[in-house]
N, C-alpha and C positions, 0 to 999 in steps of 0.2 A: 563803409561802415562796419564795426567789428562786431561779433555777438557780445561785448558788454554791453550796448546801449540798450539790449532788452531789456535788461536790470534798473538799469539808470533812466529809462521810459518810464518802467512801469512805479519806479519810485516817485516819478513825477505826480504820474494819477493817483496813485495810492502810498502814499508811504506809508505807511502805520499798519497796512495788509500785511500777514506773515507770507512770507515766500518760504520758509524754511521750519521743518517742526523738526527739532531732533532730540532726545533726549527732556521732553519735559519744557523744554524752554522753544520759544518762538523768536524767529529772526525775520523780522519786517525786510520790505524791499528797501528798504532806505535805507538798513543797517548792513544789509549786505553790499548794496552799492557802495557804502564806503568802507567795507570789508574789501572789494573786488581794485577799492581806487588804495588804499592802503599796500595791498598785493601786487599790484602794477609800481607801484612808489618803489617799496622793495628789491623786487628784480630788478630797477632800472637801474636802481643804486647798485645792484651786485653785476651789473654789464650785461643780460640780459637784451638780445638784439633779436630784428626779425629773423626766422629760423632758425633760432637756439630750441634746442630743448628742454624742460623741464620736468624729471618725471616725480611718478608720489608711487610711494607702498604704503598700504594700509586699509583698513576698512572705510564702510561710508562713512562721510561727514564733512560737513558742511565747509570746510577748509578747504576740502579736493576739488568742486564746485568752484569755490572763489579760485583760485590757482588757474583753473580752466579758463574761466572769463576774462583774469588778470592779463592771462598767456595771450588771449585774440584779441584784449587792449593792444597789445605790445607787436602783435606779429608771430609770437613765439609759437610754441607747439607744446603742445602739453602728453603725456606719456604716464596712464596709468596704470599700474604693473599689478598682475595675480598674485593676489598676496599668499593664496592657497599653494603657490609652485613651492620647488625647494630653492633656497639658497644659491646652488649651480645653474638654477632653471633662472633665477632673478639674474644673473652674473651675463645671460646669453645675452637676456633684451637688452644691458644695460650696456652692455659691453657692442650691440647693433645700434640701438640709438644716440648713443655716447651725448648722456642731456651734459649741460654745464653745473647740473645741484640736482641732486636728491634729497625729496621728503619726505623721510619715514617714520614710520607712528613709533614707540620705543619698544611696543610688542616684535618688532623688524631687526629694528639695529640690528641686534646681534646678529641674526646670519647674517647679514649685508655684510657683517666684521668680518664673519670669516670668509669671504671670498672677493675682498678690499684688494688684495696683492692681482687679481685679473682685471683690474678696474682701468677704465682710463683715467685723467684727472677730471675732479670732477669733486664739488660742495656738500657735505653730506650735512642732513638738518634736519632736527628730531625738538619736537615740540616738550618733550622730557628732557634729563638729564644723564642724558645714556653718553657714558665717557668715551672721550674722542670723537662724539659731536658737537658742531653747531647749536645753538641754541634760535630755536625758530622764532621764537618771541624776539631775542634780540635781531635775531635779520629783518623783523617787521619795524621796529621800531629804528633800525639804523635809517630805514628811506623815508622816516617822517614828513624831513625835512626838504623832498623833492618830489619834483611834476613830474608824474610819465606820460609820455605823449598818446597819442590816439594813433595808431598804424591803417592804413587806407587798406584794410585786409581780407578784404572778402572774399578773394583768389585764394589767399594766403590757406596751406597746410596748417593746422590750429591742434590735430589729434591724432596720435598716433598708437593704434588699437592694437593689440596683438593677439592674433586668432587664437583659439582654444588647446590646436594643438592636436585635434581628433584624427585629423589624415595626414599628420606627420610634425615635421619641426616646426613652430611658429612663425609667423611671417608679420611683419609691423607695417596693416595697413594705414595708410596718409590718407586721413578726411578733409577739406578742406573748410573755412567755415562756410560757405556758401554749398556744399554738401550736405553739412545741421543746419541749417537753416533751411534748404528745402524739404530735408527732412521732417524738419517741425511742419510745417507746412504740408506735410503727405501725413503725419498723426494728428494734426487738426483737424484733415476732413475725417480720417478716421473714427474718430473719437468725437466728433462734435464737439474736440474740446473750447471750453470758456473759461471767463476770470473767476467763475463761480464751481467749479472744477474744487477737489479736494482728492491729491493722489497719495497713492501708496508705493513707497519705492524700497523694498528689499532686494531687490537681485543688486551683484557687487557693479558700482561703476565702471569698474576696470573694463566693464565688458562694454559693448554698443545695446543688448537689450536692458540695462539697467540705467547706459545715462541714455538714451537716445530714442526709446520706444516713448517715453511718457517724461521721464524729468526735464529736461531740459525744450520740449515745445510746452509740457505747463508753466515753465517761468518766462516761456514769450510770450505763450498765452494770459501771463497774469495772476494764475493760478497760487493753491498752497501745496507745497509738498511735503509728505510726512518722512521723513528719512530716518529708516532701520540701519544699524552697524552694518549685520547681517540678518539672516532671515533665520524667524523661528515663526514655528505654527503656532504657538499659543500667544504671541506676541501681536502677530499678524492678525488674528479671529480679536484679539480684545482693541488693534488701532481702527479696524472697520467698522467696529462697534461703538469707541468713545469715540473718535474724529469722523464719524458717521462716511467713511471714505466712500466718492463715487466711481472712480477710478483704478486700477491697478496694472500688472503684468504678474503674469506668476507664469512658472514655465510646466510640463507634468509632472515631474519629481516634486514641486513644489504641493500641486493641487493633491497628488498622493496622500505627501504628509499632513494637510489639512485635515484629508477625509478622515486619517488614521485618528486625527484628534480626538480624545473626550468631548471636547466641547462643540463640534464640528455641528454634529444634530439641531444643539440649539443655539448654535449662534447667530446670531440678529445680521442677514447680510442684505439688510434692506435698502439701504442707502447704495449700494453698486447700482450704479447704469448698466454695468457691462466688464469685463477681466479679460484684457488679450493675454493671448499665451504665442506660444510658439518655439523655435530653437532645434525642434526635431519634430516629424510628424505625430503628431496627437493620438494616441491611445481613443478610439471610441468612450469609453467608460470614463474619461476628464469632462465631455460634453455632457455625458447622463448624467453625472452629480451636481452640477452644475445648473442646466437647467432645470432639472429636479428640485433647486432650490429658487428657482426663479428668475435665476441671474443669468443674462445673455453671456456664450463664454463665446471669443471670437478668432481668426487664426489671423496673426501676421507670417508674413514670407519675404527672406531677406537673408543677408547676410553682413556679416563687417563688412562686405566690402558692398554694401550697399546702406548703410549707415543708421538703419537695416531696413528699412521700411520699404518695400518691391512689390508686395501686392498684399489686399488685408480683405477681409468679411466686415462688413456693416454689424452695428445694432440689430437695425431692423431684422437681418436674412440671417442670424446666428444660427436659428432649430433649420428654418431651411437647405442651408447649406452648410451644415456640422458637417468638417472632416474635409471641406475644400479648403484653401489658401486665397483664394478669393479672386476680384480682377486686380489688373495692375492701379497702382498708387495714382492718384491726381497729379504729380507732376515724375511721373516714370511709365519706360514701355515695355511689356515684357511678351518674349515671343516665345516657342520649343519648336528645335531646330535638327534637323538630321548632323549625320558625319561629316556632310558636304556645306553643312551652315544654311540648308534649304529649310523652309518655312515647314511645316508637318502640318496634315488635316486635323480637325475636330478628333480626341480621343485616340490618336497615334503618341505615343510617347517617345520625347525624345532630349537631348539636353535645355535647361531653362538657362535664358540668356537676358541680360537687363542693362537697359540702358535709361540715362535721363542725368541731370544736375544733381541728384545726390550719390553716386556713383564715386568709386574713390580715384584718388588722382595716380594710384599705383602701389607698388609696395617698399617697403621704407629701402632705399639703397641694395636692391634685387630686378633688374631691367629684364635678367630673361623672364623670372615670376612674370610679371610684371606686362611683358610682349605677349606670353601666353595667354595670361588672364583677360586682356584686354585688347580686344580684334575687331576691326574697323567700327570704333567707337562703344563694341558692346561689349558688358561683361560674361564672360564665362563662368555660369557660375559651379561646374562639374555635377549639379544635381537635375535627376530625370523625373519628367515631368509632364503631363500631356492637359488640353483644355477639354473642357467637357462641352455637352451640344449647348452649353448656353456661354459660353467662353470665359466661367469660371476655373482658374488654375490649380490643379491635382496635381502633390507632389509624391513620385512613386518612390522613389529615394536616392540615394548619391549613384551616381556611374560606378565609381571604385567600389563600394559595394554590392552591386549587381553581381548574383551568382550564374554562373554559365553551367549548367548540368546535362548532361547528356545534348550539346547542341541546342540546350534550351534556355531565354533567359527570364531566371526569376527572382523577382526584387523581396527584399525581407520587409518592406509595411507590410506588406498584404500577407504574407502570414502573422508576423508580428499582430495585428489587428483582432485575428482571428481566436488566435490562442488566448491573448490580451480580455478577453471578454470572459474567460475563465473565472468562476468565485474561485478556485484553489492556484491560481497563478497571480503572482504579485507583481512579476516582471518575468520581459522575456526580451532575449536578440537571438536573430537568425542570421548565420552568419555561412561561408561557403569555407567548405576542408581541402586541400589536395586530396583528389583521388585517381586511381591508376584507369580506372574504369569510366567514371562520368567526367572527368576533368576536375571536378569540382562536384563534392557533397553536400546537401543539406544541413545543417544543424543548426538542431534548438537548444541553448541556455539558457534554463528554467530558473526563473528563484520560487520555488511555492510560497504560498501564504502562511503564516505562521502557523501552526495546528495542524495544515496538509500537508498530505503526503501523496501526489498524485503521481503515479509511473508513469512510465515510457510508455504504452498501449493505452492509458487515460488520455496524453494530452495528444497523440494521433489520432484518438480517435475525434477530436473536437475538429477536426480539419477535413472526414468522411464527408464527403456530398456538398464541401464548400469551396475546395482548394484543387484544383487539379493534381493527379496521379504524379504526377512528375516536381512538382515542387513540395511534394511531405516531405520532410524532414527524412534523414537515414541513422542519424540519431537523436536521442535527446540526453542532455546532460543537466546536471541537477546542482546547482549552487547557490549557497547561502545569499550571496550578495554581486551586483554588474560593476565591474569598473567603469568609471563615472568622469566627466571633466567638472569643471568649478560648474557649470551653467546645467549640470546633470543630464548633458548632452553620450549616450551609452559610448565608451572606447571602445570600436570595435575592432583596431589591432588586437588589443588586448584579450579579447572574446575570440578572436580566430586563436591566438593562441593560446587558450584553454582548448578549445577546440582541437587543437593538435595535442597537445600533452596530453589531454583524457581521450583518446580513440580506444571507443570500446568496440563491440561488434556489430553495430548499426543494425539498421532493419533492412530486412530484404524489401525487394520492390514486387 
């Protein structure tokens, strides 16, 4: 069975139910069902076979969606690209997953033009009239006239994700559909989600926390989804308020800009059950605003290559266990594990490693990746992490990030967290320097709050009596703004090197 028949089920029970809000207008399950059987007709007509690829640029909408479902009719694979990268960055994936057709929104076209000459062959299709394209509408309308079959696919590779890019080149993880589907299946129990569910989905599909945390198990579940292009905070505060949303994802960069809002005070967020977040450990101060206003905020734990859902917090235990990751998924297991791949006690930290049915099948045409990431059945996932005395999951942060100072190792949440709680700090990343001396220095990258101006001996001193002697900072450096990825996940290549360009005279110890 492919993930179209969710659509095509739940048109059965309800058709006239909107599954899709975007833009003012409402797209029933039944309209999409034969949006998804139109989109299958198409590719079949243009030779579209199991394991072809199909990719899309562009923002959300309800097109990209259907194209997905079309792709798991058929067997194919679908391939949804950052529309945020540059041009050469679109040229790499495209040129790694070499689909048979690209469909790009006509905001796209033109870079895709200019770096056509590294392409493989391949369909390009713009639902505009961007010259020297395809014409999308006409590709839908040429398969009118034909049946696309059902593909027996649930083994079957359907997505092919491509990671953000934070600790180095991108890699195009293979989801399979039986990967989202137990996925849906691990945000169900999550979420309690039901048919009576009403989500909010702003993060970019491209990614897995925007199709994968909440859209795609509320259309198994039955649900409506309100589909944003992209995300804006004043957009966001007025669809939770008219589509009385119960549901969301927002990541911290996202809950930030909320707070920053005018309207943030009195917006009506009454209708939420509850707001997963996650994508980087949580800032303490995203939980205070949040349940402050009464709304449970909850952590998921995951990665693309876990499709993402590895371990989540309930409703119920959100104030109680603010700032865990929670236990492992309903149908996933997750251990922290030594150097030697040995089990680690209660509260010893050591790599988080995840195994179960929605785990990926590997990484797209990369076998060493691929052998390394994935060891006798489990994944690696390179983030450190220990359980606490009730075997809730505490993530302390990436391995590659781990500073080694003076023969000592110390992770940047746990100062990050600290400083974080500052009213005159807006953002921070803690990152390690070359040094001749400790191996490796401390540093902090401040952005202050707009209006402050807090020095180097202000924001040391907020780490006095909390932070051990050895893990202060030896400097701090003060910038406007954090290099950032699409999912506002901090670059900390990038922050290390600021970190080297500006070496001032650090603080003594």
């Amino acid at each position: 069975m492919d993930l179209a028949r969710w659509i095509h089920a739940n048109a059965s029970f309800s058709p006239g139910k909107a599954a899709l809000r975007y833009e003012g207008r409402d797209i029933s399950y039944a309209a999409l069902a034969r949006r998804i059987d139109a989109q299958a007709q198409a590719l079949t007509t243009a030779g579209i076979q199991p394991g072809d690829r199909v990719a899309f640029l562009g923002l959300n909408n309800p097109e990209a969606l259907g194209l997905l479902f079309a792709c798991a009719r058929l067997g194919a694979i679908f391939a949804p690209l950052n529309w945020r990268l540059a041009p050469p960055e679109h040229q790499a994936a495209l040129a790694d997953c070499a689909p048979r057709l690209l469909v790009a929104e006509p905001a796209f076209a033109a870079g895709i033009d200019g770096v056509r000459a590294g392409l493989p062959p391949m369909r390009f299709l713009s639902p505009g009239a961007a010259a020297g394209w395809e014409s999308y509408d006409a590709f839908l309308a040429a398969g009118a006239d034909h049946t696309a079959a059902h593909a027996d696919a649930r083994d079957h590779p359907v997505l092919i994700s491509y990671t953000s890019g934070s600790t180095g080149h991108p890699k195009g993880v293979v989801l399979t559909q039986g990967a989202l589907f137990y996925n849906a299946v691990n945000s169900t129990h999550m979420h309690d989600l039901a048919s009576t569910d009403r989500v909010l989905t702003t993060l970019p599909l491209f990614h897995v926390g925007g199709l994968n945390i909440l859209t795609l198990p509320a259309l198994h579940a039955g649900a409506t989804v309100t589909l944003h292009p992209k995300f804006d905070p004043g957009a966001t505060l007025e669809a939770i308020e008219r589509e009385r949303i119960t549901l969301t994802v927002l990541v911290p960069a996202q809950i930030d800009a909320l707070a920053a809002h005018p309207r943030w005070s009195d917006a009506d967020l009454g209708s939420l059950r509850m707001i997963t977040t996650g994508s980087q450990i949580v800032p303490p101060r995203d939980y205070a605003r949040m349940h402050a206003r009464g709304v449970p905020l909850v952590s998921v734990y995951g990665s693309t290559e876990t499709a993402p859902i590895a371990t989540y917090v309930r409703a119920a235990e959100a104030r109680r266990k603010a700032g865990s990751a929670g236990q492992p998924a309903l149908h996933c297991e997750c251990r922290v594990v030594d150097e030697a791949g040995r089990e680690v006690a209660a509260g010893v930290s050591g790599e988080i490693v995840v195994r179960g049915p929605n785990v990926m099948a590997g990484y797209w045409g990369n076998r060493e990746a691929t052998a390394a990431a994935l060891r006798n059945g489990w994944f690696h996932s390179g983030d450190v992490g220990h359980f606490d005395d009730e075997g809730w999951l505490v993530v302390d942060g990436r391995i590659k990030d781990m500073i080694i100072s003076g023969g000592e190792n110390v992770y940047p949440a746990e100062i990050e967290n600290v400083l974080g709680e500052s009213d005159a700090i807006a953002e921070v990343a803690v990152v390690g320097r070359p040094d001749e001396r400790w191996g490796e220095a401390v540093v902090a990258v401040v952005v202050p709050k707009a209006g402050r101006r807090p020095t180097e001996r202000d924001v040391l001193a907020l780490l006095e009596g909390r932070v051990a002697r050895y893990k202060h900072p030896r400097e701090v450096i003060f910038v406007e703004v954090l290099p950032r990825t699409a999912l506002g996940k901090v670059q900390r290549a990038e922050v290390r090197e600021i970190a080297v360009r500006r070496t001032g005279k650090g603080v003594t110890a």
